[in-house]
Legacy VTK file of the C-alpha trace (Angstrom):
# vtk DataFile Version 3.0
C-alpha trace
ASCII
DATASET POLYDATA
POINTS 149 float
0.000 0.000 0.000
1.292 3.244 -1.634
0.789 6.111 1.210
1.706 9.882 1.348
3.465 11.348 4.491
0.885 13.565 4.108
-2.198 11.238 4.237
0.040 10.316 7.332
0.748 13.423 9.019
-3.163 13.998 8.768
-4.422 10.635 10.574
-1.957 11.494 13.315
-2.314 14.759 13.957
-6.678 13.674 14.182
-5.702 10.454 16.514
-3.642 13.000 18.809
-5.968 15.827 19.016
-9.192 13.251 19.572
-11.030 13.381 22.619
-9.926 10.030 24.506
-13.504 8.528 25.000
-14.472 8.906 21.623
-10.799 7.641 20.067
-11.488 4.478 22.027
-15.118 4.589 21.529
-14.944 4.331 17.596
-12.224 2.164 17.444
-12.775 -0.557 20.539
-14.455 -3.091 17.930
-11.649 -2.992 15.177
-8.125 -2.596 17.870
-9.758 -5.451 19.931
-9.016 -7.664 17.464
-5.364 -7.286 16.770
-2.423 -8.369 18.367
0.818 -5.525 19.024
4.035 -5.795 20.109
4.874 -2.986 22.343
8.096 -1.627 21.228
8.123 1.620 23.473
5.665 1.265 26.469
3.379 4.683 26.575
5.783 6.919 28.499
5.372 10.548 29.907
8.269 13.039 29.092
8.525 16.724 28.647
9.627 18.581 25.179
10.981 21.893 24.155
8.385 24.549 22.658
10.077 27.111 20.351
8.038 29.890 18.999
8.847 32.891 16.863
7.386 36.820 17.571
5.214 37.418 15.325
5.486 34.028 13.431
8.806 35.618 11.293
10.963 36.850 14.084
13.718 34.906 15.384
13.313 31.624 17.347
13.193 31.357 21.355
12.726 28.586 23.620
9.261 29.064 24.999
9.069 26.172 27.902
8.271 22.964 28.232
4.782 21.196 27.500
4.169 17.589 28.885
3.828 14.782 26.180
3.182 11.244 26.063
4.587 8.905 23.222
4.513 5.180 22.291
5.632 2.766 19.677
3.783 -0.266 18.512
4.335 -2.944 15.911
1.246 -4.710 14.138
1.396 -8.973 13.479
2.605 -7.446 9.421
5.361 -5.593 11.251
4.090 -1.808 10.660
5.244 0.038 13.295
2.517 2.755 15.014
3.710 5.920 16.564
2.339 8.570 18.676
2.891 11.740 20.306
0.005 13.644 22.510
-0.087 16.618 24.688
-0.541 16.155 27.965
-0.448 12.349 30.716
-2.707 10.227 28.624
-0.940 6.778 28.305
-4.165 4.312 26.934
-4.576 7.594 24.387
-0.983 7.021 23.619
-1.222 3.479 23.074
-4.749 3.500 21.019
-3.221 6.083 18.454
0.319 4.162 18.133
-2.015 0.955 17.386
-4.326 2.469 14.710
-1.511 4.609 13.153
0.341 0.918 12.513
-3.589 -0.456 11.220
-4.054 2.474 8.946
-0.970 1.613 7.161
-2.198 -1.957 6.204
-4.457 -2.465 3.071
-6.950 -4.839 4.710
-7.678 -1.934 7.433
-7.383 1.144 5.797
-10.366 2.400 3.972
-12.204 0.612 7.206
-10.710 2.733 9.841
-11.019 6.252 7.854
-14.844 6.090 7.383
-15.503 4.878 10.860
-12.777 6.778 13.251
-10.553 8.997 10.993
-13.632 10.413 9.512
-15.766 10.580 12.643
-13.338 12.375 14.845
-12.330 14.638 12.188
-15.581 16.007 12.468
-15.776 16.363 16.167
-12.692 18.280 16.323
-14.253 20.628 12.920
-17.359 20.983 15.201
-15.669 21.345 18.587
-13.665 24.692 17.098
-16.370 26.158 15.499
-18.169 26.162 18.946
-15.411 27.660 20.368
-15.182 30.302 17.479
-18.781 30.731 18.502
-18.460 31.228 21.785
-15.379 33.925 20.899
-17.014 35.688 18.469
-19.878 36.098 20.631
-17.538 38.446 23.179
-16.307 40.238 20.580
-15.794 44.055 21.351
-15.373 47.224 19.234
-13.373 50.071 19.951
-14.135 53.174 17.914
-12.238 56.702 18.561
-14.002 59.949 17.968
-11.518 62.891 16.228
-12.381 66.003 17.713
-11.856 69.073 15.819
-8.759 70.677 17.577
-5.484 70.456 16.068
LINES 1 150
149 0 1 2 3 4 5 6 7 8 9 10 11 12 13 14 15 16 17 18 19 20 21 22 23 24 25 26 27 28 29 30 31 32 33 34 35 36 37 38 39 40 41 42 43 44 45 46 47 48 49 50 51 52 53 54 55 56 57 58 59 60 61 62 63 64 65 66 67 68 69 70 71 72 73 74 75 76 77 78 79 80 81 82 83 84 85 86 87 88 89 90 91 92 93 94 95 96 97 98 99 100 101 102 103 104 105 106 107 108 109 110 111 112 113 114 115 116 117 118 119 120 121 122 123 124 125 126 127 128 129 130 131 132 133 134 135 136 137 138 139 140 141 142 143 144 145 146 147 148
């Protein structure tokens, strides 16, 4: 099976931003199934934000954000891996073991229509509720010009 690293980057960045419940929720039928070897048990660390001002500027070392990662390998040897923000380990674990599934034929198609798919559109309707919500205290400022110099 022929896939891009971007088709890639997209599944992962969805499995890591999911809500917990509902990643395990949509997928608890298909994982429950499959047998992994755990190559890196799900393991807390911290990592290094850099930012730039204002996007452009020059880089800086921001702090330090909590993640969790893990590394799984399927029975066809595709190796699953996954970083999320935060202490989540069984979040960890679920997204290293459908990252390896989504990269084998026989699961593929299966596990975008019923969890790629699915959360993808929580996460779409999750931020425009928030955009809502922001949009709804927005404020205008408006200056008068006097007439004097």
């Amino acid at each position: 099976m022929n896939i891009s690293t971007e088709q890639r980057q997209h599944w992962i960045a969805v499995l890591a931003k999911a809500p917990t419940e509902a990643l395990r929720t949509l997928s608890d039928s298909v994982v429950s199934d499959m047998q992994f070897e755990v190559i890196r048990e799900p393991e807390i660390g911290l990592m290094q934000v850099r930012a730039r001002m204002g996007g452009t500027g020059d880089a800086f070392n921001m702090g330090d954000m909590t993640v969790t990662r893990c590394v799984v390998r399927s029975h066809n040897d595709t190796l699953g891996f996954s970083y999320i923000a935060g202490r989540n380990k069984p979040h960890a674990l679920r997204a290293a073991q459908l990252d390896a599934m989504l990269q084998l034929s026989d699961f593929h198609q299966r596990l975008i229509d019923t969890v790629i798919e699915p959360l993808k559109q929580q996460l779409i309707n999750t931020r425009q509720v928030k955009q809502q919500a922001i949009a709804a205290t927005k404020v205008d400022f408006f200056t008068l010009v006097r007439g004097e110099d």
